[in-house]
Legacy VTK file of the C-alpha trace (Angstrom):
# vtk DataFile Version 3.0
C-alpha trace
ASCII
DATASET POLYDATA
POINTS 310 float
226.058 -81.009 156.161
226.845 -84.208 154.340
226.933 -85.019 150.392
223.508 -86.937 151.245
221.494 -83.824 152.950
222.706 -81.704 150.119
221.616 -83.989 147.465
217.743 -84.219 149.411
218.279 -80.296 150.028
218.358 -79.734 146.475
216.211 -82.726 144.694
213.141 -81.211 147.367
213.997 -77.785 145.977
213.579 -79.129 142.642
210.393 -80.705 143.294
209.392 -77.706 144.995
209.739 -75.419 142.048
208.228 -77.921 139.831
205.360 -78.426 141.631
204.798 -74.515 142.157
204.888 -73.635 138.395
202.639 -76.056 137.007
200.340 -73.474 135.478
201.467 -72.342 131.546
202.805 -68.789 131.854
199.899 -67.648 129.317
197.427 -68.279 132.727
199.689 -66.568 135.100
200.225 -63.575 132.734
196.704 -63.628 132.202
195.735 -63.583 135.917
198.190 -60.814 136.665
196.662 -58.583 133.938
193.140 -59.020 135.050
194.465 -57.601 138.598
195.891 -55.040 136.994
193.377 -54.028 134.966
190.579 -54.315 137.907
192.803 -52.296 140.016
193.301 -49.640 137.343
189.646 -49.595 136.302
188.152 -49.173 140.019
190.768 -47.664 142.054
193.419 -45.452 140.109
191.051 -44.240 137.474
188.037 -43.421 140.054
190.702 -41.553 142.184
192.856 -40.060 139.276
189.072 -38.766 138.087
188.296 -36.982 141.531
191.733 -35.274 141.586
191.324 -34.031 137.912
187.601 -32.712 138.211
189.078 -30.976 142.089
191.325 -29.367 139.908
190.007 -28.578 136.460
189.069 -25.321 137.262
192.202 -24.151 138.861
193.585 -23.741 141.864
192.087 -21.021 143.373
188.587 -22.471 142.782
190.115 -25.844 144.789
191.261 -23.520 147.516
188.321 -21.447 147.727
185.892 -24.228 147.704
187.929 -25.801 151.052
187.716 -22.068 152.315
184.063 -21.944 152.629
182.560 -21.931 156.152
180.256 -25.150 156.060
183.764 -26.689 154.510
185.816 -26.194 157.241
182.621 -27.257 159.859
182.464 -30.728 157.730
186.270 -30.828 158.065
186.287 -30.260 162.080
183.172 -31.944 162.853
184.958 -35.184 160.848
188.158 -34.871 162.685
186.738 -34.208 165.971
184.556 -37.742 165.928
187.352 -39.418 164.231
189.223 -37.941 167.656
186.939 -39.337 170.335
185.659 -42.447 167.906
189.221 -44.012 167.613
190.302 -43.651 170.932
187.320 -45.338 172.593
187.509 -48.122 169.771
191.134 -48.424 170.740
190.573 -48.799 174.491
187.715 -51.515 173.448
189.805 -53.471 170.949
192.388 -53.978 172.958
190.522 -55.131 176.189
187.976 -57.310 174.029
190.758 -58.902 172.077
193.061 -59.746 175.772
189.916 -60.950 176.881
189.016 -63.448 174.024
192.486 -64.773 173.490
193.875 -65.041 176.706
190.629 -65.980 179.042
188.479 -68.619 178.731
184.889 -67.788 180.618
181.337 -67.810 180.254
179.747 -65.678 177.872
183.341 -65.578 175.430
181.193 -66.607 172.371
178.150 -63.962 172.558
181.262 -61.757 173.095
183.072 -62.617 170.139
179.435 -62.251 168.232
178.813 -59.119 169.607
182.384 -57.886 168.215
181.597 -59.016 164.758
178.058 -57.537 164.836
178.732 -54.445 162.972
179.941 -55.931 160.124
176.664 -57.896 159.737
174.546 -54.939 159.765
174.225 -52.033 157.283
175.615 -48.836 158.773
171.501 -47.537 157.498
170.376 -49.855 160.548
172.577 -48.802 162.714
171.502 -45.111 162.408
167.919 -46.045 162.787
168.774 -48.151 165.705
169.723 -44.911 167.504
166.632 -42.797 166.411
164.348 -45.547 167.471
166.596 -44.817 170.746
166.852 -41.552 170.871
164.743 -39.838 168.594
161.856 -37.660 170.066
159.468 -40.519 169.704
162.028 -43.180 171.181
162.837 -44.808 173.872
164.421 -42.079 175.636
163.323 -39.342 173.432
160.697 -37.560 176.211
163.343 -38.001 179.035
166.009 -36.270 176.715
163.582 -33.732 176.085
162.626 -32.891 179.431
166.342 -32.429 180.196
167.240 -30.468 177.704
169.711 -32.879 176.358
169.762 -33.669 172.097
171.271 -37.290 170.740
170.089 -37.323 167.261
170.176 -34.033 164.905
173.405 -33.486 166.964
177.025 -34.196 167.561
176.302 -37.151 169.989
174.362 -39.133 167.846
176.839 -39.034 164.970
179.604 -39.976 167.565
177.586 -42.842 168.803
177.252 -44.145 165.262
180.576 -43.834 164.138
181.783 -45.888 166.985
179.244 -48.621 166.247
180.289 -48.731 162.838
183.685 -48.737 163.617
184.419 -50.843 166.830
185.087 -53.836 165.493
188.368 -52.965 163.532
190.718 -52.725 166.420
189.386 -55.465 168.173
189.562 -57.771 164.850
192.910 -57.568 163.778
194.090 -58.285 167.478
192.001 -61.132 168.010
194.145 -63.351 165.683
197.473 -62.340 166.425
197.518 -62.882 170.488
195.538 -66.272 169.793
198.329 -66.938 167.754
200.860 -65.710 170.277
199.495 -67.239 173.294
199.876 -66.403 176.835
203.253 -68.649 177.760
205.146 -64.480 177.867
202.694 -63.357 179.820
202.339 -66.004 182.261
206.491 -66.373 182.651
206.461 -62.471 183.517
203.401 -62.924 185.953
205.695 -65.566 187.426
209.162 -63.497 187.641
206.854 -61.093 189.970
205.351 -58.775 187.253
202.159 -57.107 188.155
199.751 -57.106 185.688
200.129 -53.612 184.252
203.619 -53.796 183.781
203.112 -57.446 181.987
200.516 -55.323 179.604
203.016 -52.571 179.281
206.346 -54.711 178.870
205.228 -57.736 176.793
201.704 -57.572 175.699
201.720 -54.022 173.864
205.394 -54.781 172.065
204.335 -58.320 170.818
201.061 -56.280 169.334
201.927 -52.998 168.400
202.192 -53.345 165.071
199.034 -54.745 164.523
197.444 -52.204 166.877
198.997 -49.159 164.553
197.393 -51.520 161.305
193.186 -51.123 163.430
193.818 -47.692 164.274
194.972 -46.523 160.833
191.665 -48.920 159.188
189.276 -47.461 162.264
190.484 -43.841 161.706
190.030 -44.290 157.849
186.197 -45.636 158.042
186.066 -43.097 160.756
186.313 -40.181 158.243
184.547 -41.681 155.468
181.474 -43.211 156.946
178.283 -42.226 154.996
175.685 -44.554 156.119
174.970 -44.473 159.771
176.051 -40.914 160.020
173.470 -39.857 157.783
170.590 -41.041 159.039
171.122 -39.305 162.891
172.744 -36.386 161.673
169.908 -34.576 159.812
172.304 -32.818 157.421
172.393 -29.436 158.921
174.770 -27.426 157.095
177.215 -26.023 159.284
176.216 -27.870 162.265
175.842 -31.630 161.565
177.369 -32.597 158.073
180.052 -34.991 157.517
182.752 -34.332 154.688
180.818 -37.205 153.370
177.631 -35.733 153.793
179.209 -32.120 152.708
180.376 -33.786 149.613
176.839 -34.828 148.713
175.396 -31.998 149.463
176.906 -29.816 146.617
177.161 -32.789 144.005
173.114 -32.512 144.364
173.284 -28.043 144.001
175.569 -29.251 141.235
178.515 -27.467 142.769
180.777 -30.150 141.297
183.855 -28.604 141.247
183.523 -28.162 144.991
182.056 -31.355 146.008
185.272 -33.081 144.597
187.741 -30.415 146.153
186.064 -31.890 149.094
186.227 -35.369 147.881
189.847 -35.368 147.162
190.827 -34.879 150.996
188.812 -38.025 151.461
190.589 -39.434 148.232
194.001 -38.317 149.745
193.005 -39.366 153.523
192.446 -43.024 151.172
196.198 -42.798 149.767
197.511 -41.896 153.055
195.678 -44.731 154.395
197.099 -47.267 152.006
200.661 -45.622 152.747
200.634 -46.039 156.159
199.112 -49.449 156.050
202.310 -50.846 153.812
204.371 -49.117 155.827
203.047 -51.318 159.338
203.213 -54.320 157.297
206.439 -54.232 156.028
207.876 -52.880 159.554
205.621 -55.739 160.843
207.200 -58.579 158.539
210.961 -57.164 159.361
210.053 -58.027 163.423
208.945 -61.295 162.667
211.639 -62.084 160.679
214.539 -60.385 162.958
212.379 -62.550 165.911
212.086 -65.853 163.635
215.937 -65.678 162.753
217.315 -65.557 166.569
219.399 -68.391 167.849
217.308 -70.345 170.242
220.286 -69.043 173.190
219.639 -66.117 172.852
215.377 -65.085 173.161
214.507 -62.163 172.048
212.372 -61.880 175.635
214.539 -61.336 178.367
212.048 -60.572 181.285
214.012 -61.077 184.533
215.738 -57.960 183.059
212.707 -55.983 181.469
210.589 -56.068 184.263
213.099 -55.635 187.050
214.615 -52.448 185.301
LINES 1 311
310 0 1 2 3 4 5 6 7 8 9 10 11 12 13 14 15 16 17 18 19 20 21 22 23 24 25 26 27 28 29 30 31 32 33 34 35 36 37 38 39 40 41 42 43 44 45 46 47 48 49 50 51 52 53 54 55 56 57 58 59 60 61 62 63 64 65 66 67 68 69 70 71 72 73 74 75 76 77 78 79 80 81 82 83 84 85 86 87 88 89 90 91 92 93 94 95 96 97 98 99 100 101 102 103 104 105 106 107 108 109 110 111 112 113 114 115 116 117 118 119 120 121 122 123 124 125 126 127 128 129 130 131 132 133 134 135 136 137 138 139 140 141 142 143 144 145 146 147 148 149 150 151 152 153 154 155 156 157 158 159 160 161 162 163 164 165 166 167 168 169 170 171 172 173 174 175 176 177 178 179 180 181 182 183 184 185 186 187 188 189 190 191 192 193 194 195 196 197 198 199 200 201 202 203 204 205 206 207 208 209 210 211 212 213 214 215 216 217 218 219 220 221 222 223 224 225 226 227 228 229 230 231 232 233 234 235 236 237 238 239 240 241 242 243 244 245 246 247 248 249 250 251 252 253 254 255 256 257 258 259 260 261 262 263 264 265 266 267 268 269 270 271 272 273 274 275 276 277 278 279 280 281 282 283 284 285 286 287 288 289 290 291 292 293 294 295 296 297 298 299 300 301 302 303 304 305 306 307 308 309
C-alpha cells in the first residue's frame, strides 16, 4: 500500500466517524437509558416479580406446589405437544423454505402467504377454526362421533393448534437466509454427481444450521407458552387437558397464588433459557460468517469434489 491509499484509508475513516457521531452525546445517553429503563420496567422486573412471589413462601411450598398431580399433567401434557409440535414444524420449515428460495413455480406466492398466515390471525381464531371443524356440531363432528374418535376437549385438538400457531417460525427464519445464499453450492454439487439427499445433507443443512437451531429454539418456546389457541379446544380439564399456561390460570383465579407462580416461573425460566440459547446461536452464527467471510479466495471454504465423494 502506497503513501496515497493510506492517506484516502484514513481521511474516509475520518469522515466515517464524523459522519456516524453527529448526534450530541446528551441524545445518545438519553436513548440508551430509555432502553434500559423499558427493558427493566417490562422484562426484568415482571420476571424478577414471578420468581419472588414462587418463592415468598419458602421452598417447600415451591416444591410442593410443582408436586401436585394436575402439576405434573400440565407439565407432561406441555412437553409432550411441544415434542410432536416442533418436530412436524421442523420437517415443514425446512421443506417450505427449500421450496420458496430455491424453486421458482406456480402457486410460490399463495405459498409464501399461507406461511405467514398465522401470524395474521389471533391464536383465539385459530382455536375456533378447529371447533367449527371438529367440534360436535362441525364439520366432522357426527363422523368423529360415530367413530369414536375426540379432536377437541382432547389431546389432538391442542396438538393441532399448537402447530398452527407455531409453523411459521422455522419456516421464517430460513426463508431469508437460503434466498440470501442462493443455489450456485447446490447446483455445483448436483453437477460433481451428488444426488439430491446427499446435496441436502452435505451443503444445504451446514450452510443453515444455525439458523435452523435459532426456529426450533423460538418454535419450542411459543410451543410451551401458547395460551390462546390452546384454550379455546382444550376445555380446561384439570388433569387431562390443561396447559402450564392454562394450569397457571387456573389457580391465579382459586387464588392459589403462590402456586400459580411456582408454575409460572418454569415458564419464566423456560423464557431465560430461551434467550440463553438464542445468544448463544447468534454469536456461534456470527463467528461462521466471519471465519467464512475472512478466507482467502484460494482456498473456499466448500470443497465438494472431496465432501461428497468421501
Amino acid at each position: 500500500m502506497n503513501a496515497l491509499d493510506k492517506k484516502f484509508d484514513k481521511t474516509t475513516s475520518h469522515e466515517f466517524k464524523k459522519f456516524s457521531n453527529t448526534e450530541p452525546a446528551w441524545i445518545r445517553y438519553t436513548l440508551i437509558t430509555i432502553s434500559l429503563l423499558f427493558i427493566v420496567l417490562f422484562l426484568v422486573l415482571p420476571l424478577a416479580v414471578v420468581f419472588t412471589e414462587a418463592l415468598r413462601k419458602g421452598s417447600d411450598t415451591y416444591w410442593l406446589a410443582l408436586k401436585e398431580p394436575d402439576a405434573w399433567a400440565a407439565i407432561r401434557l406441555t412437553l409432550f405437544t411441544a415434542l410432536i409440535a416442533v418436530p412436524l414444524n421442523l420437517i415443514f420449515g425446512i421443506a417450505a423454505a427449500w421450496a420458496i428460495a430455491k424453486y421458482e413455480f406456480t402457486g410460490k406466492a399463495f405459498l409464501t402467504t399461507l406461511v405467514d398466515l398465522p401470524f395474521s390471525v389471533s391464536p383465539v381464531v385459530a382455536g375456533l377454526i378447529y371447533v367449527l371443524m371438529f367440534g360436535a356440531q362441525g364439520w366432522l363432528g357426527p363422523w368423529l362421533q360415530a367413530n369414536d374418535m375426540k379432536v377437541i376437549f382432547a389431546v389432538p385438538g391442542i396438538v393441532l393448534a399448537t402447530i398452527f400457531v407455531t409453523f411459521p417460525f422455522i419456516a421464517r427464519e430460513l426463508i431469508p437466509l437460503m434466498q440470501a445464499q442462493g443455489n450456485d453450492e447446490e447446483q455445483a454439487a448436483i453437477v460433481l454427481g451428488a444426488t439430491g439427499w446427499q446435496t441436502f445433507w452435505r451443503v444445504t443443512l451446514p450452510n443453515i444450521k444455525w439458523g435452523l437451531i435459532y426456529g426450533v429454539i423460538l418454535c419450542n418456546a411459543r410451543a410451551m407458552g401458547e395460551f390462546g389457541a390452546v384454550s379455546v379446544v382444550s376445555g380446561h380439564i384439570r388433569g387431562q387437558t390443561n396447559t402450564m399456561p392454562l394450569h397457571v390460570e387456573i389457580l391465579y383465579n382459586e387464588y392459589q397464588s403462590s402456586a400459580a407462580f411456582a408454575v409460572a416461573s418454569l415458564l419464566a425460566l423456560l423464557a431465560l433459557v430461551t434467550l440463553a440459547l438464542k445468544s448463544v446461536v447468534e454469536w456461534r452464527h456470527s463467528q461462521a460468517l466471519n471465519a467464512v467471510a475472512n478466507l482467502p479466495p484460494e482456498n473456499p471454504h466448500w470443497s465438494y469434489h472431496n465432501d461428497l465423494t468421501h
